[in-house]
Steps between C-alpha positions, in 0.01 A plus 500: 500500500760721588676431229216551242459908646878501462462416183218761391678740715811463258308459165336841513734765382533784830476764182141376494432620874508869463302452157224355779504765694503750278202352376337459805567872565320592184195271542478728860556866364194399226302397760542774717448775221212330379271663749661814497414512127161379539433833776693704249298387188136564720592845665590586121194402386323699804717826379345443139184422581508849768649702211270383188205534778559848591621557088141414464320692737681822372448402101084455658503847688668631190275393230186566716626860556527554188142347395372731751628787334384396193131466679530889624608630157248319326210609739653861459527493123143387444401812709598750217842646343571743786735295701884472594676220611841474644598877457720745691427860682633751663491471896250761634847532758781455256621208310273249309190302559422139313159460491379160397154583334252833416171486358315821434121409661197752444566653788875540586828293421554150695895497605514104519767273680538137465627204760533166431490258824343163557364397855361726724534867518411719794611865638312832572383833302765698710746230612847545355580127378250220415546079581486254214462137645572191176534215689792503719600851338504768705572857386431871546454765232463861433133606616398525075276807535707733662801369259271561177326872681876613393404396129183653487642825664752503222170476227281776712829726497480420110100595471431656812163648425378123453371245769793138511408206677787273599409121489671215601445171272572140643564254276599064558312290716453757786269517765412779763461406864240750559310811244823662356526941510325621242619527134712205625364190214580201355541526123170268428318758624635805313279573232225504748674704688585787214111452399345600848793736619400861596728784477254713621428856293757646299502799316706388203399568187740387234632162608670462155726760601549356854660183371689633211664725806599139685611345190739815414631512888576066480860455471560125322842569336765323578726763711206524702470137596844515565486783748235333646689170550769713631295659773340162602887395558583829696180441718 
């Protein structure tokens, strides 16, 4: 017997040995990296699935932005020629003014705003910033009426012998958490809106002349978009 392990002891080269363990070693290290990789290869796939996710929501916010948009122009349009969209004025205190929309009405000139959230929007008349709650979104914004009263300033500073309403437009899948201030709408319900609002009296008489004096004071060149750019940097 003893001499039978002495022989297999002799017959296998000691080269060979090392060669074993080597091998041995190897056989290990793949074991133990296999589950490394495997964590590796699934927190990867979490990362892409987290970035195409959130690639998606903001391709969804975009295109629905922009759809609501198209809604407001559209509804505008239909109303008659008299309207401006997108168009630049001088600041009834210095600089510029963007104002997103103007229709001329039959009684007055609507200085229009728009804001596109989903969820649930609340915040008061006179409060300085307003919630909007979109699932586990939180975030605050600019109280939109007093930001657009700046706007319509700029237009009454332009016409000031002629009554401007500044309204505030929602558009996405938004929802109010209780009546919102007045002239504060969602953009399915702006044509009604235009059709029933009341300026009041006004003693105009030639409101041809009126908007041909708005159209003449809009500033859509392109040095004046850039100044305007340059001021939203500054501020």
């Amino acid at each position: 017997m003893l001499k039978t392990a002495r022989t297999i002891l002799t017959s296998t080269p000691l080269v060979a040995l090392p060669s074993l363990a080597a091998e041995a070693e190897t056989q290990t290290g793949i074991t133990g990296v296999g589950p490394a990789m495997f964590i590796f290869t699934i927190a990867g796939a979490l990362l892409l699935t987290l970035i195409f996710r959130s690639t998606a929501n903001h391709v969804a916010r975009f295109v629905t932005a922009r759809i609501g948009q198209w809604r407001i122009r559209t509804a505008l349009d239909k109303r008659g020629p008299e309207v401006l969209h997108d168009f630049i004025l001088p600041g009834a205190y210095g600089g510029l003014a963007k104002l997103d929309h103007a229709i001329l009405t039959a009684g007055g000139i609507l200085c229009i705003q728009t804001k596109h959230y989903n969820g649930i929007v609340f915040g008061g008349k006179d409060e300085a910033q307003w919630t909007n709650v979109d699932g586990i979104r939180r975030r605050r914004f600019l109280n939109p009426l007093i930001q657009n009263e700046g706007r319509a300033r700029a237009l009454r500073k332009v016409v000031p012998d002629v009554p401007v309403a500044n309204l505030v437009i929602f558009t996405g899948s938004v929802e109010f958490t209780s009546p919102p201030p007045p002239n504060v709408i969602h953009v399915r319900d702006l044509e009604s809106f235009i059709a029933k609002f009341v300026f009041g009296p006004s003693k105009v008489e030639d409101w041809d002349a009126v908007w041909l004096t708005v159209k003449s004071a809009a500033l859509t060149d392109a040095d004046s978009r850039k100044d305007l750019q340059a001021q939203l940097s500054f501020t």
